[in-house]
N, CA, C and O of each residue as an XYZ file, in Angstrom:
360
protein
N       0.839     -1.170      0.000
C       0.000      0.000      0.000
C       0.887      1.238      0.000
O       1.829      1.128      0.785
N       0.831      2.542     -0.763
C       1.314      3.323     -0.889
C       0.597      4.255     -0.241
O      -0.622      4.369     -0.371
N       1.405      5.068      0.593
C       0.563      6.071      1.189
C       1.006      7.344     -0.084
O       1.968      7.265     -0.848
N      -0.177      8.663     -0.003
C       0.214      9.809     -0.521
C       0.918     10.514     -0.353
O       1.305     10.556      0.815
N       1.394     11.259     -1.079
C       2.347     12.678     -0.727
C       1.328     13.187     -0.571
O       0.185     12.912     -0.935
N       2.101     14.586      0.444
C       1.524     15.274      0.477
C       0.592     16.077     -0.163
O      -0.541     16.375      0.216
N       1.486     16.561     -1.683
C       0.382     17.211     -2.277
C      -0.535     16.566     -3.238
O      -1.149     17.219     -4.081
N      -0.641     15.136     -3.097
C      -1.215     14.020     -3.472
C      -3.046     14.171     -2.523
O      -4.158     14.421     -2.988
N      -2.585     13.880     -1.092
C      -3.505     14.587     -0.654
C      -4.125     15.817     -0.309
O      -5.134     15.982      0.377
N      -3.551     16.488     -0.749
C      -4.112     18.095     -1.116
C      -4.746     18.104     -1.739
O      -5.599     18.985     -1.635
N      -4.818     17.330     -2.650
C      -5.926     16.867     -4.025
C      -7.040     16.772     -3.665
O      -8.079     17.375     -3.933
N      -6.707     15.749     -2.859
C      -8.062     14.988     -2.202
C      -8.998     15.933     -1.843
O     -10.118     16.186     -2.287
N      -7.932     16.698     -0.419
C      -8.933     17.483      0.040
C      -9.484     18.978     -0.101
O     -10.332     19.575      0.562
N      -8.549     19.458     -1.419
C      -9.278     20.377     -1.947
C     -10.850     20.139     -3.129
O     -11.781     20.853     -3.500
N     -10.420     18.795     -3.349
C     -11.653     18.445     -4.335
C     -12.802     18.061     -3.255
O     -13.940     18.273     -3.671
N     -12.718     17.595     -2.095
C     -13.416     17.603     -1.440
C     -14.121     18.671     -0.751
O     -15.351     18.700     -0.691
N     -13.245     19.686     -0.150
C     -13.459     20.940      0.773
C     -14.083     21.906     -0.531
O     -15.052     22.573     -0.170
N     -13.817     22.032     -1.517
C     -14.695     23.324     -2.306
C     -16.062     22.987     -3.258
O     -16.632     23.689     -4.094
N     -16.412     21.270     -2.653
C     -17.555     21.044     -3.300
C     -18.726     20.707     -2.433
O     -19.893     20.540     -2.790
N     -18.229     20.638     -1.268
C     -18.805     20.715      0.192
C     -19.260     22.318      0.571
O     -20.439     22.642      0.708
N     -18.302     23.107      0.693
C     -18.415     24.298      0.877
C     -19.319     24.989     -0.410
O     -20.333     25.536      0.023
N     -19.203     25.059     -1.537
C     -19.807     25.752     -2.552
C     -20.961     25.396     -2.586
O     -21.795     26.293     -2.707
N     -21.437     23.986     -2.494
C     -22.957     23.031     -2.766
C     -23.617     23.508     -1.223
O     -24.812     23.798     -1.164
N     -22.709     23.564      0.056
C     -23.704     23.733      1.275
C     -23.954     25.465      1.024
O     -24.897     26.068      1.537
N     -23.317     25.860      0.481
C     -23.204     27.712      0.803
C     -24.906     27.480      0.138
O     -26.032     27.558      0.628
N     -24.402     27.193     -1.099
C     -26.286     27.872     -1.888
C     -26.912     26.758     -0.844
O     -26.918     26.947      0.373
N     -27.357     25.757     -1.375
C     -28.285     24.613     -0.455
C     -28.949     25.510      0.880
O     -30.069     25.945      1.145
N     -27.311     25.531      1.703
C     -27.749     26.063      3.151
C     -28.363     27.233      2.689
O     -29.259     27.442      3.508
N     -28.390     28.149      1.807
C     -28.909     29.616      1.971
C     -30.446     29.354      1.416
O     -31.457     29.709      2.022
N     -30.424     28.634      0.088
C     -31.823     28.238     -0.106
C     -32.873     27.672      1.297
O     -33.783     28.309      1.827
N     -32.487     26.588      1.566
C     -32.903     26.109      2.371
C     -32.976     27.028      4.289
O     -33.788     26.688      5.149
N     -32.448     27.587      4.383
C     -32.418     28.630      5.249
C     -33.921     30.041      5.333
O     -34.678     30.527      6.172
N     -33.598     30.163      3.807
C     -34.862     30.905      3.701
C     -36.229     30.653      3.597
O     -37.261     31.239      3.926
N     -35.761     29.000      2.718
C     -37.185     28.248      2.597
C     -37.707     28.082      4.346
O     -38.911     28.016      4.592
N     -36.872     28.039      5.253
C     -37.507     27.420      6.300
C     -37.543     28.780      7.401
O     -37.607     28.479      8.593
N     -37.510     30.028      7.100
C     -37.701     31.030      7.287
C     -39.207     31.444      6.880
O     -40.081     32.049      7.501
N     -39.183     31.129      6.162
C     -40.890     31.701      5.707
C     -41.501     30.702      5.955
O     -42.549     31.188      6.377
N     -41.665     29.253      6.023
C     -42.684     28.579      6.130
C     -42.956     28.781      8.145
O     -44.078     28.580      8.612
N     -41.743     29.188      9.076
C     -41.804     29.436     10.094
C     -42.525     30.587     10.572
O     -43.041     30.679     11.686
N     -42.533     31.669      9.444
C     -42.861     32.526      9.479
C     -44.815     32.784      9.507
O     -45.761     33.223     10.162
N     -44.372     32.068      8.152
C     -46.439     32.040      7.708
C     -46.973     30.903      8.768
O     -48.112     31.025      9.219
N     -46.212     29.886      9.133
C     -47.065     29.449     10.711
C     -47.309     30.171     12.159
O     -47.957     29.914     13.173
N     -46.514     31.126     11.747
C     -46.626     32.195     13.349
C     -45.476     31.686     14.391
O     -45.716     31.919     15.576
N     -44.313     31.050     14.097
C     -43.247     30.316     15.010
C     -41.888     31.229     14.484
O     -40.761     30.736     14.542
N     -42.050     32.173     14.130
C     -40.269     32.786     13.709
C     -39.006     32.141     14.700
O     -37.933     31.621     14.394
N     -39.633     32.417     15.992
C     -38.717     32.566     16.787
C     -37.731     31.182     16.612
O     -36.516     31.139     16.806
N     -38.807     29.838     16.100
C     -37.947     28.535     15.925
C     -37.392     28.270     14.480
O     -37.444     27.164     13.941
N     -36.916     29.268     13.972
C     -36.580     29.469     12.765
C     -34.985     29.227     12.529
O     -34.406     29.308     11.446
N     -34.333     28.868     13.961
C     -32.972     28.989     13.885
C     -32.879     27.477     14.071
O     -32.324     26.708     13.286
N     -33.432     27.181     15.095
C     -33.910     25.541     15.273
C     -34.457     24.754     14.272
O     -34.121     23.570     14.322
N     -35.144     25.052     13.450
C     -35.227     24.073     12.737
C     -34.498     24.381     11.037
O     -34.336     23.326     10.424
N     -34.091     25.583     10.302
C     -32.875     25.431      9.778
C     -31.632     25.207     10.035
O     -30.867     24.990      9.095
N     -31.278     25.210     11.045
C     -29.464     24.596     11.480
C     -30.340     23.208     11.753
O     -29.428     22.449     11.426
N     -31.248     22.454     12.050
C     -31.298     20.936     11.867
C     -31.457     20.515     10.925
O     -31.169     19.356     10.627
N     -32.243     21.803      9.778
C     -32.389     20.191      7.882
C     -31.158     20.718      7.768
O     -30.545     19.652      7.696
N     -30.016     21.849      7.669
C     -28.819     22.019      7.361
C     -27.956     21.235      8.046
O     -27.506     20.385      7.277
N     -27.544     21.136      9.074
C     -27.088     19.533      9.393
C     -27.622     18.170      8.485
O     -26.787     17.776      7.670
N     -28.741     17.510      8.524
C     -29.114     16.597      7.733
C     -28.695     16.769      6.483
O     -28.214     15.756      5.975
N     -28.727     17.893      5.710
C     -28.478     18.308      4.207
C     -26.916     18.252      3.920
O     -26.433     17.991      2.818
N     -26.258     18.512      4.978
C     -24.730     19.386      5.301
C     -24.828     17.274      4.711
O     -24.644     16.842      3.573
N     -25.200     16.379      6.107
C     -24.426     15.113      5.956
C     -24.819     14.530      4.981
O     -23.939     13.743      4.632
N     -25.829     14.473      4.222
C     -26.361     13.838      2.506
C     -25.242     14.453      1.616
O     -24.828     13.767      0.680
N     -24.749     15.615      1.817
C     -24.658     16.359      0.704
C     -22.983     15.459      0.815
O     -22.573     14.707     -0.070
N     -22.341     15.730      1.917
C     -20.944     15.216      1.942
C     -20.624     13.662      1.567
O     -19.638     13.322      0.912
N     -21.600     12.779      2.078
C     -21.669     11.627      1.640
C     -21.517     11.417     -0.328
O     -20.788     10.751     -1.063
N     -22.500     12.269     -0.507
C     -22.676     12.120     -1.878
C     -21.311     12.923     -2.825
O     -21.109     12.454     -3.945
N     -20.440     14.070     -2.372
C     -19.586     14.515     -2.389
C     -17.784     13.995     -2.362
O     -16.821     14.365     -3.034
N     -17.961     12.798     -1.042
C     -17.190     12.106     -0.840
C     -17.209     10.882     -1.842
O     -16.169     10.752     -2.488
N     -18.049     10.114     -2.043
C     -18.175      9.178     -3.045
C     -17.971      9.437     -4.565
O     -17.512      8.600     -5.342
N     -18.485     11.072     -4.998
C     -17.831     11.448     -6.001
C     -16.023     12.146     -5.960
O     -15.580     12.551     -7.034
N     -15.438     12.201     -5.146
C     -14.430     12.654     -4.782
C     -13.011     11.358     -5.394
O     -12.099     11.281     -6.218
N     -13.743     10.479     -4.196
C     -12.666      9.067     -4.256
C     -12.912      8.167     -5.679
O     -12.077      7.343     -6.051
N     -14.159      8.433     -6.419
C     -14.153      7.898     -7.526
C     -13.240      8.128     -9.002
O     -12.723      7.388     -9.839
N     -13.386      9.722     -8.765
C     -12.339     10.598     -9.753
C     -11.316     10.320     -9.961
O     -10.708      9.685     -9.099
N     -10.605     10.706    -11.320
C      -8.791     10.162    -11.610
C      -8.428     12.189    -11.350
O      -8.882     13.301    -11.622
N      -7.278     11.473    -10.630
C      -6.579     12.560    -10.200
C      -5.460     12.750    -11.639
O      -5.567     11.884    -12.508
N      -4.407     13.888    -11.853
C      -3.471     14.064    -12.817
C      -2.457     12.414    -12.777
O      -2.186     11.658    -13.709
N      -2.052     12.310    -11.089
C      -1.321     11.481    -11.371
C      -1.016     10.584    -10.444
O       0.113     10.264    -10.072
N      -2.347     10.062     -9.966
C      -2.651      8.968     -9.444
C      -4.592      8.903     -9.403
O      -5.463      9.576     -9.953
N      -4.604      8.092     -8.746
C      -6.227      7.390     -8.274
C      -6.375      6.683     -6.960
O      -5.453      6.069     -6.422
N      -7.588      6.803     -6.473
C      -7.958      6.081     -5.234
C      -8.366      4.728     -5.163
O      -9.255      4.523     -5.990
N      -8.175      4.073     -4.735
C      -8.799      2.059     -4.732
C      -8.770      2.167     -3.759
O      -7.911      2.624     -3.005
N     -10.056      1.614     -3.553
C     -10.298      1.246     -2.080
C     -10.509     -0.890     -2.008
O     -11.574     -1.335     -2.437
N      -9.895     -1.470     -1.697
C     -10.033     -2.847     -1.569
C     -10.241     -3.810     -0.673
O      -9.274     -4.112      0.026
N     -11.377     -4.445     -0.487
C     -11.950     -5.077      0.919
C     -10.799     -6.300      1.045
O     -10.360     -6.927      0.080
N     -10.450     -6.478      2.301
C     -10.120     -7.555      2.831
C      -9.872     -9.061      2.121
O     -10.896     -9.628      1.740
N      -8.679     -9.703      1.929
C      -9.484    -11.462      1.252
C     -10.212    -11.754      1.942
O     -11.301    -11.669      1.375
N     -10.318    -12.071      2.885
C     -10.835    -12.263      4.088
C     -12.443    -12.287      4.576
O     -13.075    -13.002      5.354
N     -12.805    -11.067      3.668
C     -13.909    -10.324      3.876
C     -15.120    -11.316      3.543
O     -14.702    -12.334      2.991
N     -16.470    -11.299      3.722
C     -17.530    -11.722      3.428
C     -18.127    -11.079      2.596
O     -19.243    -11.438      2.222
């Protein structure tokens, strides 16, 4: 097993960190406002912080999952990721 260089994983985690960050920025802001007004037109503002920082959490962890799996799938310039189960494995 070869571990990365450094700027091997820099790769990684810049392809990771600016598609996380860019996809939650809008998402979270859409979704922030969407749940601003529906708090709103029920007469509850005040739980408006409470229940957007909770679908933004839920959204934050869908979104990274789905982010991460496209991440490690990708060919990098000059290498790639394999991930390989165990012989062993079931």
């Amino acid at each position: 097993m070869e571990i990365l260089t450094r700027k091997e994983l820099a790769a990684v985690w810049w392809a990771l960190f600016w598609r996380v960050t860019l996809f939650g920025l809008v998402i979270g802001a859409m979704l922030g406002a969407a749940a601003g007004m529906v708090m709103a037109l029920v007469g509850l503002p005040a739980y408006t912080p409470i229940v957007s920082g909770a679908a933004g959490l839920l959204v934050n962890g869908a979104l990274t999952y789905v982010v991460l799996g496209h991440v490690l799938s990708r060919r990098y310039k000059a290498f790639r990721l394999k991930a390989e189960r165990p012989i062993d494995a079931f």
